[in-house]
C-alpha positions in Angstrom: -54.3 -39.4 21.5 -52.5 -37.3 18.8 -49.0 -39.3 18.3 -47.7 -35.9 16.6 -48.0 -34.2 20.4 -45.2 -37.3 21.6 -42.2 -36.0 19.7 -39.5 -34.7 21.0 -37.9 -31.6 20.1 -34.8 -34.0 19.4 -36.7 -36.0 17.1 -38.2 -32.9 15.5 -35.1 -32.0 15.0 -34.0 -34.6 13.3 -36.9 -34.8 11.0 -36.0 -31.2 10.1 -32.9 -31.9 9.6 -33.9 -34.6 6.6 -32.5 -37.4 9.2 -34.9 -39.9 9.4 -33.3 -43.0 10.6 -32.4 -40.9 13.5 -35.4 -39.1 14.2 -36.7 -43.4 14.5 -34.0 -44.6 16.5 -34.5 -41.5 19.2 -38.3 -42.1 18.8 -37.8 -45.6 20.1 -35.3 -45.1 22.7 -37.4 -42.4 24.0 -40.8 -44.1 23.7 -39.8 -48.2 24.2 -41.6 -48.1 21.1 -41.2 -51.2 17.7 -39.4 -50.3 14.7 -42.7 -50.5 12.5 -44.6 -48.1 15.1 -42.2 -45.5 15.4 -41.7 -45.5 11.8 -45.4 -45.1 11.2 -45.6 -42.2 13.4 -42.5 -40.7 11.7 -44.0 -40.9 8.4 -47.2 -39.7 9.2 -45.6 -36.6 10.9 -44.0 -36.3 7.7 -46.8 -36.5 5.5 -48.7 -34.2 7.5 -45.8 -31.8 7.8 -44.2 -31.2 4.8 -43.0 -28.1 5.4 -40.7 -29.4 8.6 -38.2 -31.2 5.2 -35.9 -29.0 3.8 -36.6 -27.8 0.2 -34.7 -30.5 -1.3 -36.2 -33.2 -0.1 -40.2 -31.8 -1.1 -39.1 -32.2 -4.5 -39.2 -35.7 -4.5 -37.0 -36.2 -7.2 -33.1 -36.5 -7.9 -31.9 -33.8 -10.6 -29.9 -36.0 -12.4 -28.9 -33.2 -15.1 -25.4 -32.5 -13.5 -24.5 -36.7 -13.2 -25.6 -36.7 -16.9 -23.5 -34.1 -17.8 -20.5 -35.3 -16.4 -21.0 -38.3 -17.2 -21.1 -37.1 -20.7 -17.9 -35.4 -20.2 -15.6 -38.1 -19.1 -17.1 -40.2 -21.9 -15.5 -37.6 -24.6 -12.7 -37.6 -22.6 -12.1 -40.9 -22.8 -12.7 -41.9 -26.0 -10.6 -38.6 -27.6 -7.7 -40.1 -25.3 -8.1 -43.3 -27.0 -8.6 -42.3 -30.4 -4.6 -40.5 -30.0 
């Protein structure tokens, strides 16, 4: 049996909404399912979905440009304070 066919439109929703720790919690209320399982079936929805993720989370990585940057900035900051 295909474990995609099982979910919910809440738990779908979920997913799409990049909420995954929901879209396990309703998966196991709503199927008296294990952590582990509905997990599994969560991830492999996932993995054979990608499109359902919003575009932020396909890009699998954290721009880290802007928390450099300020980073950066406060740095100046500080030390020109200190230097007065």
């Amino acid at each position: 049996m295909d474990k995609d066919a099982k979910l919910s439109e809440a738990v779908l929703t979920a997913i799409g909404a990049n909420r995954k720790i929901d879209a396990i919690k309703l998966l196991r209320q709503e199927q008296n399912i294990g952590l582990k399982e509905a997990k599994d079936i969560v991830d492999a929805y996932i993995s054979k979905n990608p499109e359902v993720l919003p575009d932020q989370s396909r890009r699998g990585s954290f721009n880290t440009v802007p928390l450099l940057l300020a980073a950066a900035v406060t740095a100046v900051a500080y030390f020109a304070y200190k230097s007065l």
